[in-house]
C-alpha positions as CSV (number, residue, x, y, z in Angstrom):
1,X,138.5,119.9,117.2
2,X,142.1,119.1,115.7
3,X,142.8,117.0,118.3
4,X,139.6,114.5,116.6
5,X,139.4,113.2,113.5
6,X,135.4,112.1,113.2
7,X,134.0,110.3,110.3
8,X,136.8,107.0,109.5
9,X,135.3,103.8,110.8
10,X,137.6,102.4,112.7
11,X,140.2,105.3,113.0
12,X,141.6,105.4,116.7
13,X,140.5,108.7,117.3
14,X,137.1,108.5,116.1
15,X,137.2,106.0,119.1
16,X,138.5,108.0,121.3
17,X,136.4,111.1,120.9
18,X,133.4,108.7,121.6
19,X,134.8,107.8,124.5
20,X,134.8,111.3,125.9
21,X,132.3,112.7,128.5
22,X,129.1,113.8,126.7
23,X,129.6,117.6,127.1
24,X,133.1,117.1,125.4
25,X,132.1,114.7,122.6
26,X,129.1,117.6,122.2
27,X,131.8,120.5,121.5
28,X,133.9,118.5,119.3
29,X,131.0,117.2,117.1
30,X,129.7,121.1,117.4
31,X,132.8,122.5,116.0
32,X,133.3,120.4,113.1
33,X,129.9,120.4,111.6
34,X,127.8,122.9,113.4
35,X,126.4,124.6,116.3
36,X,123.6,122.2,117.4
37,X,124.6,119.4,115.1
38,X,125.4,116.8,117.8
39,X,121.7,117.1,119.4
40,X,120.5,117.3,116.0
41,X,121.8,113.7,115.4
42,X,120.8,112.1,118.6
43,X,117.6,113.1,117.5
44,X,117.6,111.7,114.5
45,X,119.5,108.3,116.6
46,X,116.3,108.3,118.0
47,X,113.9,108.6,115.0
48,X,113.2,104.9,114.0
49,X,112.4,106.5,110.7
50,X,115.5,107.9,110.2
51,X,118.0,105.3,108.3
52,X,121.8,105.4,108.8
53,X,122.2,106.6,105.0
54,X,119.6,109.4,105.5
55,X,121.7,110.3,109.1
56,X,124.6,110.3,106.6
57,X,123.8,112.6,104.1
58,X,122.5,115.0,106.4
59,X,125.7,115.2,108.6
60,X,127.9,114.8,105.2
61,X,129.8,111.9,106.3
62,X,129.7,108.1,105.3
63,X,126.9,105.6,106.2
64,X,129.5,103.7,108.5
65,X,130.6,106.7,110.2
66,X,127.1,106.8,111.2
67,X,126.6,103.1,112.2
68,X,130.0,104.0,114.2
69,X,128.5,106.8,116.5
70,X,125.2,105.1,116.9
71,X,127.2,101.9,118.1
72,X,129.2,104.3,120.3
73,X,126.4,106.4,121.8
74,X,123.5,103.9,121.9
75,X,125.7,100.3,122.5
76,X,123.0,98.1,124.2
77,X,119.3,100.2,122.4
78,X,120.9,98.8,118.2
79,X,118.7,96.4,117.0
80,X,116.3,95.9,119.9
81,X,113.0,93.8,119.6
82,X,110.8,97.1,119.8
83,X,113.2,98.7,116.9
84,X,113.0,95.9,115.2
85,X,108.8,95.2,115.3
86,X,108.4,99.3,114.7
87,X,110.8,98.9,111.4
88,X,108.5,95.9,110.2
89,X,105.5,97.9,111.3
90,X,106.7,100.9,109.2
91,X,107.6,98.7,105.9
92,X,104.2,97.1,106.3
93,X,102.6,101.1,106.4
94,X,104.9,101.8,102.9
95,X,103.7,98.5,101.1
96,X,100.0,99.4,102.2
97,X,100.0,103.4,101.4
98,X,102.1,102.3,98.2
99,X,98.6,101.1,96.9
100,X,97.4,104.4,96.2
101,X,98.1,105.6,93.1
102,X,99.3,109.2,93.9
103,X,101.8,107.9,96.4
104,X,102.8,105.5,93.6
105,X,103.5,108.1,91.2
106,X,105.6,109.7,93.4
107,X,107.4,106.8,94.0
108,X,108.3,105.7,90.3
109,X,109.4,109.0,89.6
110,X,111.7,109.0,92.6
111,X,115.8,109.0,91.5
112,X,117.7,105.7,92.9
113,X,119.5,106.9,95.5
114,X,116.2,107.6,97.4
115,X,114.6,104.6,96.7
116,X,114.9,102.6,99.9
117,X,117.1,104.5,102.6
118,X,116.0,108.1,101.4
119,X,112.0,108.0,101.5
120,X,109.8,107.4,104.7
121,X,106.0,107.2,105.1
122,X,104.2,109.0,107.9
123,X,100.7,110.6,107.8
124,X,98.2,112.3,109.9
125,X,95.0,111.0,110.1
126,X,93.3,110.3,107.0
127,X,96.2,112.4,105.2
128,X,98.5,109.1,105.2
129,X,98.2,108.5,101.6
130,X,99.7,112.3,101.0
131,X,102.4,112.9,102.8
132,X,105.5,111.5,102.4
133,X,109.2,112.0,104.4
134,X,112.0,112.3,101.3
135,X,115.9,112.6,102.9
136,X,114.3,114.1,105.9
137,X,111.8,116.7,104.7
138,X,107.9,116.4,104.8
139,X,106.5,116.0,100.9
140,X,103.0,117.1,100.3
141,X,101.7,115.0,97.2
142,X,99.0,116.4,95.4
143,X,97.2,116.1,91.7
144,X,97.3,119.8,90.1
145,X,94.1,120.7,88.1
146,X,94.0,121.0,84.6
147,X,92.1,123.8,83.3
148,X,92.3,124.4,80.1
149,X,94.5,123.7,76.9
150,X,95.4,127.1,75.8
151,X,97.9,128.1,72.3
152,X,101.0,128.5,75.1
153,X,100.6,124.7,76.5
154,X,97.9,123.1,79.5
155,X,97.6,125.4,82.2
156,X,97.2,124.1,85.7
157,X,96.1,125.2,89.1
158,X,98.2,124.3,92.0
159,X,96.6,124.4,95.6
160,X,98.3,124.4,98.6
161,X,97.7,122.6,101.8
162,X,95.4,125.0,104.4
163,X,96.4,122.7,107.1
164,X,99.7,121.9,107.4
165,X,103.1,123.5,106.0
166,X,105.4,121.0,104.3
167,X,108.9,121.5,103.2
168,X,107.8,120.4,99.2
169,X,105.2,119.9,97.0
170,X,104.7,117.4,94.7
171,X,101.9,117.9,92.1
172,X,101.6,115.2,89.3
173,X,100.7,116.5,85.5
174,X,98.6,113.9,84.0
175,X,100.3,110.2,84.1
176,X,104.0,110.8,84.1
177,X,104.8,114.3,84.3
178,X,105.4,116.2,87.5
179,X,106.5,119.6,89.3
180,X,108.9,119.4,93.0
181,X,108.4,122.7,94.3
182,X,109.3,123.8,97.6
183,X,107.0,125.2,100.1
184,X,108.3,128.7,100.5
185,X,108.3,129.7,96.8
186,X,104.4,128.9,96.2
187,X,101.7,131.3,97.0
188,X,98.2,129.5,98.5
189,X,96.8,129.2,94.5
190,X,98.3,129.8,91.4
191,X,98.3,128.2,87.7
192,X,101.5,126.9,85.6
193,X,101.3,126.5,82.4
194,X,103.3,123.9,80.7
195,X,105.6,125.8,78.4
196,X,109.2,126.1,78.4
197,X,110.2,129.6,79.9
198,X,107.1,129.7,82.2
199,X,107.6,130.6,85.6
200,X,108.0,126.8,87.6
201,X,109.0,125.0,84.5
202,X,112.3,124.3,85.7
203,X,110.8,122.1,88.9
204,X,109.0,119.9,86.2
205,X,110.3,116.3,86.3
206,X,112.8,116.7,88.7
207,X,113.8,117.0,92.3
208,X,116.5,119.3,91.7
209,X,115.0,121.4,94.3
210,X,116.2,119.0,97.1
211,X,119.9,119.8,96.4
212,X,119.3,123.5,96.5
C-alpha cells in the first residue's frame, strides 16, 4: 500500500491507484483501511441514501476524497436522472415523516453535524414514522412510559422492538428530555429512573453512544 497515497483530492497517486485494475485497487484500499472495506464502500456508492459526508466519516477520510473515488469508480452513473428523481423522492419522504411529532423530536435534539448529510429516513410499512437511519445505523424512536413519580426521580419503562433489531434506541422523556441507548445493552423491558447515578443516566440527552 506504500506505493498509494489514498484520500488527497487531486494527488497524482490517488489517480493513479484508481486507475488500476479492480482486484488491485481492491487490495490497496483493503490494506489501508480494512479487510472488506473497498466492497463495503461500493456498497454504500450504491446506496442513494448514503451521502458523500456519511461515506466519509465512515471510511475516515474527507468528503472530497469520497466525491474523488465515486468520480473514479462510477464516472458516467454521478448525478443521473434516476439518482436525481430518487434523491427528491427521499427529501419529499423526510419533509412528510418530519410531521410526526416523535420523529420531530428526534430531529431537534439531533447535534449539527448530523443535521443534513448525517440522518436518513427509511421505514417498513407502517413503521416509517419510527425508524430513522443516523450516520449509517438504523434508530428505533420510541416514547418511554412514565410510571410513576417516586422520592428517587420519574421512573420509566422502556420497551423494545419484538420485530425488528435496530442498532439504537431513542426514547423521549416528556417534551425535551431523552435517552440514546444502543441496542445490545437493553434487555426486552426494563424501567430508568431519572436520577443522576442510575443505571442509563449517562445516555440521557445525548448521542454520545454513536462515538463509542
Amino acid at each position: 500500500m506504500s506505493n498509494y497515497s489514498l484520500g488527497g483530492y487531486g494527488n497524482r497517486k490517488n489517480i493513479r491507484w484508481l486507475s488500476l485494475p479492480r482486484d488491485e485497487r481492491a487490495a490497496a484500499f483493503d490494506a489501508k483501511y480494512g479487510e472488506g472495506r473497498y466492497n463495503e464502500l461500493l456498497g454504500m456508492f450504491r446506496d442513494i441514501r448514503a451521502s458523500y459526508a456519511e461515506i466519509a466519516r465512515t471510511i475516515g477520510v474527507s468528503r472530497e476524497s469520497v466525491r474523488l473515488w465515486h468520480d473514479g469508480i462510477f464516472p458516467k452513473k454521478k448525478n443521473t436522472g434516476i439518482q436525481r428523481q430518487a434523491r427528491a423522492t427521499l427529501r419529499a419522504r423526510k419533509e412528510k415523516v418530519l410531521k410526526y411529532p416523535l420523529v420531530r423530536s428526534f430531529y431537534d435534539a439531533l447535534p449539527d453535524i448530523f443535521r443534513e448529510d448525517g440522518i436518513g429516513f427509511v421505514g417498513y410499512g407502517n413503521f416509517l414514522q419510527r425508524h430513522v437511519r443516523l450516520n449509517g445505523k438504523d434508530v428505533f424512536l420510541r416514547m418511554a412510559i412514565m410510571r410513576n413519580t417516586s422520592a428517587n426521580g420519574p421512573v420509566y419503562t422502556l420497551r423494545k422492538s419484538e420485530r425488528k433489531e435496530p442498532d439504537f434506541y431513542f426514547f423521549m422523556l416528556g417534551e425535551k428530555d431523552f435517552l440514546f441507548l444502543p441496542d445490545d445493552i437493553l434487555p426486552p423491558q426494563t424501567m430508568f429512573t431519572d436520577k443522576t447515578g442510575s443505571k442509563y443516566y449517562g445516555y440521557k440527552n445525548n448521542f454520545d453512544a454513536l462515538t463509542v
